[in-house]
C-alpha positions in Angstrom: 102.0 76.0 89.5 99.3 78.7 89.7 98.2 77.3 93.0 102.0 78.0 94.1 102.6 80.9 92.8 99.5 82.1 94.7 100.5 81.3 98.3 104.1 82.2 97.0 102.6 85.7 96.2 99.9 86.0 99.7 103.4 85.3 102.1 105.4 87.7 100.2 102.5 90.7 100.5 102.2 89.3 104.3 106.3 89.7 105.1 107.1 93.0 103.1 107.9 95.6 105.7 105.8 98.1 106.4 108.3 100.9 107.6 111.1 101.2 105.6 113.8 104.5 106.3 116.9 104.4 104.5 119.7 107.3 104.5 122.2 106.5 102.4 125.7 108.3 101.4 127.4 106.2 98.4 129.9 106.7 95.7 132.5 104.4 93.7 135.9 105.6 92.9 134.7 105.3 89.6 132.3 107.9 88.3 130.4 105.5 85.5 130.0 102.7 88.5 128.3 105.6 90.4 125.6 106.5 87.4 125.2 103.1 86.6 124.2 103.0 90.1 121.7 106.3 89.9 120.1 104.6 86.7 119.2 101.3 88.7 118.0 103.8 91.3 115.6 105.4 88.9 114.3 102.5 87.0 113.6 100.8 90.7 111.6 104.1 91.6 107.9 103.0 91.6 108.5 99.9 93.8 110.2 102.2 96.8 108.0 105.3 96.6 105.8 104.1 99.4 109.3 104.0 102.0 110.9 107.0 103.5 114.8 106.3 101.1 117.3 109.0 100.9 120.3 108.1 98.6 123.0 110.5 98.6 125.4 110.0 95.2 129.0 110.9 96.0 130.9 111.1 92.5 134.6 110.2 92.3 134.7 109.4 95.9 134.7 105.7 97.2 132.4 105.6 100.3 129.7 103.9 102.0 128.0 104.8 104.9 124.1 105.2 106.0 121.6 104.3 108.7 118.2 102.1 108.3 115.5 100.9 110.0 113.0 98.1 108.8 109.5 98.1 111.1 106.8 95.5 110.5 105.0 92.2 111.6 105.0 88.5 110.5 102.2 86.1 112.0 103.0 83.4 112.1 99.2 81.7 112.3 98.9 83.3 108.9 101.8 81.8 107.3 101.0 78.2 108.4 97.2 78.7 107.3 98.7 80.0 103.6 101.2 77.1 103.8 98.5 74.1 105.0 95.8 75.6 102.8 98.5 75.1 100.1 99.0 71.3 101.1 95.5 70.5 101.0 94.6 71.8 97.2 94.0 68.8 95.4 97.0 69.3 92.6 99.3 69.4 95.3 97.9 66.4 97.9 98.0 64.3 94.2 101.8 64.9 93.9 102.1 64.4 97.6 100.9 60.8 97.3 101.8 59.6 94.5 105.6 60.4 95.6 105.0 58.5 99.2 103.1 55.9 98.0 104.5 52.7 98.7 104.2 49.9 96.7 104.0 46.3 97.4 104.6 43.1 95.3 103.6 40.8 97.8 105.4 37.7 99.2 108.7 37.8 101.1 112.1 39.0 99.5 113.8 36.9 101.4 112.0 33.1 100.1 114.2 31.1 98.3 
């Protein structure tokens, strides 16, 4: 599982975006829907500092409307190396063949 998690953990640094611009006007028809909103906003700060997000909270008012723009890179070379070098670790190549190993019993099923 560690090995996993690992290579889980390397892919999802390598596809997180790098450019990030959000402008955002939304409100609920509800005011307590809308601060229930602003609390998940600010309990979610420290993960979207780093990206340029602009959230405009409309209370009373049902609305949705915004612009954004994701920028970044995937290579895929990378990816395959994380996801090969994860096949070849020995915990893993172990489950791999004891799941495809076939087994014989000898003889033919068909002999009366």
């Amino acid at each position: 599982m560690k090995k996993i998690l690992a290579s889980l953990r390397k892919i999802a640094r390598h596809i997180l975006p790098d450019q990030l611009i959000v402008n955002v006007k939304i409100g609920f028809s509800d005011p307590m829907y809308t601060g229930f909103l602003l609390v998940l906003l600010t309990q979610g700060y420290l993960w979207y500092d780093r990206f340029d997000i602009a959230v405009e909270l409309v209370f009373g008012q049902e609305m949705l409307e915004g612009r954004f723009f994701i920028g970044g890179r995937i290579w895929l070379p990378y990816l395959l190396s994380v996801i090969i070098g994860l096949l070849v670790t020995k915990p893993i190549r172990n489950i791999m063949l004891t799941n495809l190993k076939i087994k014989f019993k000898g003889g033919s099923p068909y002999v009366g």
